[in-house]
C-alpha positions in Angstrom: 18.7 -28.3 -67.9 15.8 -26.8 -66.9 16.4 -23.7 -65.1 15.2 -23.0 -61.9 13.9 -26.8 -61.2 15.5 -29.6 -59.2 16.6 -33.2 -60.6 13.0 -35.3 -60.3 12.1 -36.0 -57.1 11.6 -39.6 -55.2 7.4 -39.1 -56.1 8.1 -38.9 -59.3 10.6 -41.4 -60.4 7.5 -44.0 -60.8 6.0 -41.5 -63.6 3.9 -42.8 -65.5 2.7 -45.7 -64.3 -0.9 -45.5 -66.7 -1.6 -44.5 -70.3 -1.5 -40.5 -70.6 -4.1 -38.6 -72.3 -3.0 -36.1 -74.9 -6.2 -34.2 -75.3 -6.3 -32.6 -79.0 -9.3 -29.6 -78.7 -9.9 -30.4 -82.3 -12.2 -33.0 -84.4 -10.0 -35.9 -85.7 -8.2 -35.6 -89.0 -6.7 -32.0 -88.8 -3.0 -30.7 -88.2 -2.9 -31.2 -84.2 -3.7 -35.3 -85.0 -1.0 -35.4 -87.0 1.3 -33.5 -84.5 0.5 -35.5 -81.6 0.4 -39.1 -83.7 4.3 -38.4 -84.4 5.0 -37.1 -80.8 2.8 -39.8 -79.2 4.9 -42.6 -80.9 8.2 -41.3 -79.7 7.1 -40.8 -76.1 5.4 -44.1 -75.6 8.8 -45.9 -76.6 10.5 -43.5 -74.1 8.5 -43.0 -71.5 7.0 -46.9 -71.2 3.2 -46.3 -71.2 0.6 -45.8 -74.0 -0.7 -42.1 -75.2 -3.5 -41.9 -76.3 -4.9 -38.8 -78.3 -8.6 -38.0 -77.3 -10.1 -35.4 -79.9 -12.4 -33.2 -78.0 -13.5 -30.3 -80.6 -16.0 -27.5 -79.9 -16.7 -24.0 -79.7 -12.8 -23.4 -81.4 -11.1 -25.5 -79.1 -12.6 -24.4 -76.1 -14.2 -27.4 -75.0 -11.1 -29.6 -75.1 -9.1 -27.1 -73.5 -11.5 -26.1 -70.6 -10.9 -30.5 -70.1 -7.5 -29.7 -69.3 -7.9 -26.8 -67.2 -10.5 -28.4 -64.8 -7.5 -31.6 -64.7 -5.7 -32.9 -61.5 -2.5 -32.0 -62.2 -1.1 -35.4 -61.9 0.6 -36.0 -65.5 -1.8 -38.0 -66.8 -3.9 -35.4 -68.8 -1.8 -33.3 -71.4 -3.0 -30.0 -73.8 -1.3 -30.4 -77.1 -2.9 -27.2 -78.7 -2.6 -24.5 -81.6 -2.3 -21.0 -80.8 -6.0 -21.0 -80.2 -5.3 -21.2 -76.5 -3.6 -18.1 -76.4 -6.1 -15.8 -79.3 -9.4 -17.4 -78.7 -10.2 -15.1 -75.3 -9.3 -12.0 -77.2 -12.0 -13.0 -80.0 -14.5 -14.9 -77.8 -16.0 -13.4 -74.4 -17.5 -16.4 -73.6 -14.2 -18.7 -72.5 -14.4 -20.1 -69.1 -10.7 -20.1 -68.4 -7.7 -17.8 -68.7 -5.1 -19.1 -70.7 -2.1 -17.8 -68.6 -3.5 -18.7 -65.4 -5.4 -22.1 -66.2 -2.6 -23.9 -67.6 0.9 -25.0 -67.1 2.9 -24.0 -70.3 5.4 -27.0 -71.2 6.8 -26.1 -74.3 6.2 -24.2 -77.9 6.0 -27.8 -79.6 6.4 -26.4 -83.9 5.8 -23.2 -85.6 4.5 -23.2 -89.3 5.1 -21.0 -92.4 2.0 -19.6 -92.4 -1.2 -21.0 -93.8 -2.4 -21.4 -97.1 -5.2 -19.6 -98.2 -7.0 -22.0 -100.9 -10.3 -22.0 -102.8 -12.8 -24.8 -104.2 -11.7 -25.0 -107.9 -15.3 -23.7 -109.0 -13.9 -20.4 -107.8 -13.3 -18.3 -110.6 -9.9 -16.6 -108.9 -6.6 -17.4 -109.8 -4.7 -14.7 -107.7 -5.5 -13.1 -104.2 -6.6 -9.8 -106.4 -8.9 -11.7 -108.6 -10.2 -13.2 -105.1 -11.0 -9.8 -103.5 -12.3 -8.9 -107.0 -14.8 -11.3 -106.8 -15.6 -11.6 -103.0 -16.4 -7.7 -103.4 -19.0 -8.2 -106.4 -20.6 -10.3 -104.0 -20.9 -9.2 -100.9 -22.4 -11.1 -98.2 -22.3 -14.0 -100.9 -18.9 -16.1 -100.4 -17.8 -17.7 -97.3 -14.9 -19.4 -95.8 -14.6 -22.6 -93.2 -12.5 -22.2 -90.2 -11.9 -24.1 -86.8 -14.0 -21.8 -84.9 -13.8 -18.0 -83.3 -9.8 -17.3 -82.3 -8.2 -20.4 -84.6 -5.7 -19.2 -86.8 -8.0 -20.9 -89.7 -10.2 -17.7 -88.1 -7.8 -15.0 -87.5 -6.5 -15.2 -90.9 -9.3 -14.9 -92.9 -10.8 -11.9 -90.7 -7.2 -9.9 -91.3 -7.7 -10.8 -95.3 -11.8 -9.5 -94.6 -10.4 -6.1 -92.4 -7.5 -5.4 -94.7 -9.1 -5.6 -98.2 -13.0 -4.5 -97.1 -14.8 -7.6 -97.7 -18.2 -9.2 -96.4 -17.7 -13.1 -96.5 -20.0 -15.2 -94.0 -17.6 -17.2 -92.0 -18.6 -21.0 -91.2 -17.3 -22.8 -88.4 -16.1 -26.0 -87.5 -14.9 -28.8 -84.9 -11.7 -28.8 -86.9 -10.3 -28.9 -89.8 -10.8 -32.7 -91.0 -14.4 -31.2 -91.4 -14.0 -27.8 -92.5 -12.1 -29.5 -95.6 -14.8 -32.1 -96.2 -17.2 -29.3 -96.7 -14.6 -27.4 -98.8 -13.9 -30.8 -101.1 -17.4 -31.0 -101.4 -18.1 -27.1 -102.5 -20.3 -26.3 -99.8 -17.6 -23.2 -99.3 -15.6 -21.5 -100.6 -13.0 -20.1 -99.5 -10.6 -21.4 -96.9 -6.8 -20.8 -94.6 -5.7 -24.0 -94.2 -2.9 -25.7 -92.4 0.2 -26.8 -94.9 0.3 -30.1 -93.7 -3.6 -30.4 -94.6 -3.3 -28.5 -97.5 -0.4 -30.0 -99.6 -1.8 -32.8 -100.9 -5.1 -31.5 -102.1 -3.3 -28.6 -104.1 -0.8 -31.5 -105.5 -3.8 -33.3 -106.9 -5.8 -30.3 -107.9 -8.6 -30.4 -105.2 -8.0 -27.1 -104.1 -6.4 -24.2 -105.5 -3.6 -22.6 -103.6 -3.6 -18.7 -103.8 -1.4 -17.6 -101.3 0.6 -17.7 -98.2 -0.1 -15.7 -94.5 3.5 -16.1 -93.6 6.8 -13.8 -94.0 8.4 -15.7 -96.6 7.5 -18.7 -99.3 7.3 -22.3 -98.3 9.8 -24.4 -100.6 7.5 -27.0 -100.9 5.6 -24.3 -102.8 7.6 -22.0 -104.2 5.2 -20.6 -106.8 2.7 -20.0 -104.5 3.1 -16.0 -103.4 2.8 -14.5 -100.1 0.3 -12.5 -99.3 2.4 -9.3 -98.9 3.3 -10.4 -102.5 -0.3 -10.8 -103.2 -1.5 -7.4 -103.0 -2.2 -7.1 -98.8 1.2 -5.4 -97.9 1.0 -5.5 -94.1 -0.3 -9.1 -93.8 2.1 -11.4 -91.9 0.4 -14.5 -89.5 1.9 -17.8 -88.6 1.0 -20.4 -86.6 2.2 -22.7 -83.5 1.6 -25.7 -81.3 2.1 -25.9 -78.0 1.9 -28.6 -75.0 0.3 -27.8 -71.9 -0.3 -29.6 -68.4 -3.2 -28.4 -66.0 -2.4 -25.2 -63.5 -0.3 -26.6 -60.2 2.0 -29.0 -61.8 4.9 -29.5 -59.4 8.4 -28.1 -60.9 9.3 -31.7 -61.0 6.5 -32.8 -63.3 6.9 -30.0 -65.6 10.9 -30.9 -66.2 9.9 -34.9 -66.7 7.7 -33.9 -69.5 9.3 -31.0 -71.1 12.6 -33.6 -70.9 10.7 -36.2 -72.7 9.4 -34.1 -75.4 12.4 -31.9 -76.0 13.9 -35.4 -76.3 11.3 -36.4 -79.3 11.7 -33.2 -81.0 14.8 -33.6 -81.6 15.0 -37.2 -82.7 15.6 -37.1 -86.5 12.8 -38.8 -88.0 10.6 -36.1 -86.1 12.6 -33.5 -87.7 12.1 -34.8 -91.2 8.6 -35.8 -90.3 7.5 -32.0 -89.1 9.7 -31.1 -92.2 7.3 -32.8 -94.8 4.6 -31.1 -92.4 6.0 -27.8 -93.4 6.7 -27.8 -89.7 10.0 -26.4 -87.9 10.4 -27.8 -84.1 11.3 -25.5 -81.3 11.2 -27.5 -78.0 11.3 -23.9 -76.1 12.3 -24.4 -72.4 9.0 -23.7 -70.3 10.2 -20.4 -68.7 10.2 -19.1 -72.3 7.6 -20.7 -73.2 5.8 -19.2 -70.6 6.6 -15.7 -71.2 5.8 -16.0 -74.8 2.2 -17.3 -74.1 2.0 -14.5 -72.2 3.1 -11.8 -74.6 1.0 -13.6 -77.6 -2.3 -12.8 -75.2 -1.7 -9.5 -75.3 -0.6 -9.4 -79.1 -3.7 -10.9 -80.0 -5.6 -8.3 -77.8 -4.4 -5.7 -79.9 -5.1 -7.5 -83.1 -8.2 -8.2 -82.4 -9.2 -4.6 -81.7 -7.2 -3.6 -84.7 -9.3 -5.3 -86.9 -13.1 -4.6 -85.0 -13.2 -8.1 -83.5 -12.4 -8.1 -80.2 -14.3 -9.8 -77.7 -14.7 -6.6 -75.3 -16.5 -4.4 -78.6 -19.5 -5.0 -80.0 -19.4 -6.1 -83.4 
């Protein structure tokens, strides 16, 4: 039970009554799809109408967001999201919301082990030193793709630049779907991509896995190192999802919907599904939720000044 919120009042016991848009702040084809195609099937069945994902990327997810923000909060407009919403002000002075006050948190949806930072195969590197190696004998030379300023695709490559001194150009994209076209296609060269995206390219040889951002190794590749392992000893980044609703969603809304998903993350076929993902669900209650967005602003604050990007110093 949710706390702090009363059983679902008379208004909203006709909820939904029309198909409910899930916007995804990301070009088709990435990891958010594929979260919100698994989600989407579950609620429809449960909650008797149709969602329907509408891929709005641009300026790192900022333009499908800002959608959501400028919403009625009526239920029929959800924010399924990365941690984007949360890092991109820090990096980017040019957002037009806030991300505490312009949305209504709902729940922390999955969290990741970490991305997976990968190459083209005509990258002569076989390991995160020989990487470095390299990307320092050309400097200015090498570049990586990534979602756009404040993406996690972003934030990890800039730690890697910070951390080990390098100069690579960094090229972004509407999301990942993209950014891994260009990659396939050896237009660049480096990349940190989602595990979900990433697995089945390094199981056919497309790309070649060097390393992983997270604490610990992924099982579905255990041979792949971390990068603490790696060489960079205080690198440690993971990433999220997370559903929002617009700002002034009644109490009563915001228990329907974190009911109904909290319900679909813990079905087991979603488990096993976000397990082959190399995602863990977390249906956090929103009060938590809440406070944790809240915190992972001001983390990414701090990170961002850490490492000479923040969006309040010149660069």
């Amino acid at each position: 039970m949710l706390s702090g919120v009363s059983p679902i009042a008379p208004a909203q016991q006709g909820y939904p009554n029309k198909p409910i848009r899930v916007v995804v702040p990301f070009a088709a084809g990435g990891p958010v799809d594929l979260v919100g195609r698994i989600l989407n099937q579950k609620l429809t069945v449960s909650m008797g109408q149709p969602f329907v994902l509408d891929n709005r990327g641009g300026a790192g997810s900022v333009v499908g967001s800002d959608i959501v923000a400028k919403s009625p909060p009526d239920g029929y407009t959800w924010l399924l999201t990365t941690g984007s919403l949360t890092s991109i002000s820090a990096f980017n002075e040019n957002v037009p919301f806030d991300p505490v006050r312009d949305f209504t948190p709902v729940t922390m949806v999955a969290r990741n082990f970490g991305q997976v930072l990968v190459v083209h195969p005509s990258v002569p590197a076989k390991t995160l030193k020989e990487l470095i190696a390299l990307a320092k004998s050309r400097p200015g030379k090498m570049n990586y793709a990534s979602a756009g300023i404040g993406n996690i695709t972003y934030i990890a490559a800039e730690m890697m630049k910070a951390m080990a001194g390098l100069q690579i150009v960094d090229v972004q994209y509407k999301g990942m779907g993209p950014a891994f076209n260009d990659l396939l296609g050896g237009h660049v060269d480096i990349c940190f991509a989602p595990t979900q995206t990433a697995l089945p390219l390094i199981q056919t040889g497309r790309v070649r896995a060097l390393a992983m951002t997270g604490p610990a190794r992924w099982k579905v590749l255990p041979d792949v190192p971390t990068m603490r392992e790696a060489g960079l000893k205080d690198y440690d980044l993971v990433g999220w999802f997370g559903l929002w609703l617009p700002p002034g969603a009644s109490a009563q809304l915001l228990a329907r919907v974190y009911t109904e998903t909290a319900r679909a993350l813990g079905d087991a076929d979603v488990k096993q599904r976000f397990d082959e993902l190399g995602l863990e669900p977390v249906a956090s209650q929103p009060d938590a939720f809440a406070a944790f967005a809240k915190q992972d602003v001001a983390g990414m604050r701090e990170l961002a000044r850490r490492i000479g990007l923040s969006a309040n110093q010149k660069r």
